[in-house]
C-alpha positions as CSV (number, residue, x, y, z in Angstrom):
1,X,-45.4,-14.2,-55.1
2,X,-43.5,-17.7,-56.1
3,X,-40.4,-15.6,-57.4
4,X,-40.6,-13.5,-54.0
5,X,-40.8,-16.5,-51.4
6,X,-37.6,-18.0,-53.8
7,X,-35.9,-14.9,-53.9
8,X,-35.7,-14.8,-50.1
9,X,-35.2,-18.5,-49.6
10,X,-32.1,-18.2,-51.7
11,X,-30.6,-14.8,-49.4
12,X,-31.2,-16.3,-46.0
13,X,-29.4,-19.7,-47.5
14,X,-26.9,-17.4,-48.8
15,X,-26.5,-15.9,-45.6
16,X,-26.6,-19.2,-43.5
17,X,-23.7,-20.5,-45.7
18,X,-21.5,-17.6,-45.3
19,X,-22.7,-17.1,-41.5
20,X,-21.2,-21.0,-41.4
21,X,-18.2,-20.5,-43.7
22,X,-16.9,-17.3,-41.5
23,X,-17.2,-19.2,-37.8
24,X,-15.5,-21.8,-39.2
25,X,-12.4,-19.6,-40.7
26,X,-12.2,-18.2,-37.7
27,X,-12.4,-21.7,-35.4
28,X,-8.8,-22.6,-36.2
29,X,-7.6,-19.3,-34.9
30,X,-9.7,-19.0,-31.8
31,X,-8.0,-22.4,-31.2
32,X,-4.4,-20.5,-31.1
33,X,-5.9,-17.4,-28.9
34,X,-8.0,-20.0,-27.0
35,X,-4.3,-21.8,-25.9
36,X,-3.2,-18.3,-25.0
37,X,-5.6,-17.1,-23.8
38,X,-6.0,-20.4,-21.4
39,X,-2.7,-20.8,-20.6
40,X,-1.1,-17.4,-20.3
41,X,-4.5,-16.0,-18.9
42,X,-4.1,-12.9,-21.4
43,X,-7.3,-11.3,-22.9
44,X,-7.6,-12.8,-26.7
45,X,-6.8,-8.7,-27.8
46,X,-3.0,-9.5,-26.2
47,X,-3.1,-13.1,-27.7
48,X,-4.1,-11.9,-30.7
49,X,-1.3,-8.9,-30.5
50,X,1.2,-10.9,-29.0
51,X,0.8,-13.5,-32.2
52,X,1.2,-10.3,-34.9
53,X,4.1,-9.2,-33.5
54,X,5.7,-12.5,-33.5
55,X,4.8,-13.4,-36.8
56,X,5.6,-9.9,-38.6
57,X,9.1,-10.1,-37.0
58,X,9.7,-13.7,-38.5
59,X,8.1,-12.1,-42.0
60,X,11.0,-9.7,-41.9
61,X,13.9,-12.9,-41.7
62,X,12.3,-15.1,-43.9
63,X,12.1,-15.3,-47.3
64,X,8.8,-14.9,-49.0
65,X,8.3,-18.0,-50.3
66,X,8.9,-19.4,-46.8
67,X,6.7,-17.0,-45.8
68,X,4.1,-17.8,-47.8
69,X,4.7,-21.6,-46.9
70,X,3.8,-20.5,-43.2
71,X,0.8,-18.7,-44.3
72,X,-0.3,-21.3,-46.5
73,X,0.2,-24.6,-44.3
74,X,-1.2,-22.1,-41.2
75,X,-3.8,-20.3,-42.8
76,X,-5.6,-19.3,-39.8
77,X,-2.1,-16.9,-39.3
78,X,-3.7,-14.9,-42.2
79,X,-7.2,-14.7,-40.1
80,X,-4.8,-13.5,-37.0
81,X,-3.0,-10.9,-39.1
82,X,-5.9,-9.7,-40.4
83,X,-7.8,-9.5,-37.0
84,X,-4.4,-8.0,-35.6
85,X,-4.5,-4.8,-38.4
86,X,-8.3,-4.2,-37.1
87,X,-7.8,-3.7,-33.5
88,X,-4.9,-1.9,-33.5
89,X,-4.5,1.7,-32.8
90,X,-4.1,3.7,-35.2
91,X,-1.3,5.6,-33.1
92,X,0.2,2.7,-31.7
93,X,4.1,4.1,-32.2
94,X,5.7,5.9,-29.3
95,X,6.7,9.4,-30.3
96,X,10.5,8.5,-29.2
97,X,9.8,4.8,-31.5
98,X,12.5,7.0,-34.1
99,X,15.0,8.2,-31.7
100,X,14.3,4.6,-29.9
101,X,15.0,2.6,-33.2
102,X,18.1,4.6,-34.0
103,X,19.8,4.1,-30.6
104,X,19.1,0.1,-31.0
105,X,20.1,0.4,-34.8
106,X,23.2,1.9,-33.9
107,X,24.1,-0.3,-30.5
108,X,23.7,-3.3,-32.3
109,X,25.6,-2.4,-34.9
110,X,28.2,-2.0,-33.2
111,X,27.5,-5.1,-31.1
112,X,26.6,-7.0,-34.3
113,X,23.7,-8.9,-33.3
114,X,20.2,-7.8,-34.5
115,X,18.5,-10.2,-32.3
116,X,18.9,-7.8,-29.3
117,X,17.4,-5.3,-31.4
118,X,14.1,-7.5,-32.1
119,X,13.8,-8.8,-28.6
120,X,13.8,-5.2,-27.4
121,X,11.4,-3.8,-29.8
122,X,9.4,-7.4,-29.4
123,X,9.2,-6.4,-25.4
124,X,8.4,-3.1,-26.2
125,X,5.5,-4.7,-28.8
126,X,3.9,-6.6,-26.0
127,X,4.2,-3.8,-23.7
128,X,2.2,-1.2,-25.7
129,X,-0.2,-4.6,-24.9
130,X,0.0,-4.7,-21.4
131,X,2.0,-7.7,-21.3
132,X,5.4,-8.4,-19.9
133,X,8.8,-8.8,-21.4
134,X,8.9,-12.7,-20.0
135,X,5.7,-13.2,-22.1
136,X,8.0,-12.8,-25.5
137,X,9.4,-15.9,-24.4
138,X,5.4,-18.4,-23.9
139,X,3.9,-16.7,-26.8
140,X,7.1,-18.4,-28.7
141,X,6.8,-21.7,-27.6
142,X,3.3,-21.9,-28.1
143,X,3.5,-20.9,-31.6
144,X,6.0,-23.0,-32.2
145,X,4.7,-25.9,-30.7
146,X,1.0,-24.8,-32.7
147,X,2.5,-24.3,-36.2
148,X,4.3,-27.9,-35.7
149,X,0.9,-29.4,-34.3
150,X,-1.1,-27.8,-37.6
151,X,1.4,-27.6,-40.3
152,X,4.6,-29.8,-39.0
153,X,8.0,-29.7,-38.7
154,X,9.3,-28.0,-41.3
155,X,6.9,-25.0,-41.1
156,X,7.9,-24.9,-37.1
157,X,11.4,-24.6,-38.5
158,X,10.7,-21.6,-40.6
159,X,8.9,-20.0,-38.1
160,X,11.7,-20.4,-35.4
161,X,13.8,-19.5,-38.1
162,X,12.1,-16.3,-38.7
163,X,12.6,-16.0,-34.8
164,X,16.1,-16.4,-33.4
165,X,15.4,-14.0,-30.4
């Protein structure tokens, strides 16, 4: 009976401390939907969206170590991504996304800059989300001005880096 009362002592300790351990990995990034959320007055699913798309499309112009800077010095960008991957559709690209991507791929080619290319297929990002182009612009200042709050300047500057919209 002694090994039975210890035996269940130690599981719903067990489960207290992870219970504890996952609210507070997932404090820090409520705090970045929460300013979103509050101050865009988007649902935390668009916050949470808005964020992925921002940060995949700086993962594609940076390099991996400075990737892995960001993802280290803002870890709860992990926790976003990762929350990101598990509410998203799992037919979230257009049928025309091919024909769509070669247009772009082939107009800024010929204009040279890719950045029109990534603000576009930002916008159309956010709009699968129900949020408008002009958001592109408010979810990017308030990352960057979160990522310089957590994890300073020089992670702000690889994130803007990583963003040159």
């Amino acid at each position: 009976m002694y090994t039975l009362k210890a035996q269940i002592f130690k599981l719903v300790l067990m489960i207290s401390l992870f219970c504890s351990f996952s609210s507070n990995s997932t404090a820090a990034t409520n705090q970045l939907v929460q300013m979103l959320t509050s101050q865009l007055g988007v649902t935390e699913l668009q916050a949470t969206q808005g964020m992925n798309a921002l940060i995949n499309l700086a993962k594609q112009h940076i390099s991996t170590v400075d990737y892995a800077k960001l993802i280290n010095g803002v870890p709860e960008l992990s926790t976003l991504i990762a929350a990101a991957t598990a509410t998203a559709p799992t037919t979230s690209v257009p049928a025309n996304a091919a024909a769509t991507n070669d247009w772009l791929n082939y107009a800024t080619s010929m204009l040279g800059n890719k950045s029109v290319s990534d603000l576009v297929l930002l916008t159309q990002t956010f709009s699968q989300w129900g949020l408008s182009a002009d958001m592109v612009g408010k979810f990017f200042k308030i990352a960057l001005d979160y990522v310089n709050g957590i994890g300073g300047a020089e992670l702000m500057k690889i994130l803007a880096g990583g963003l040159q919209l």
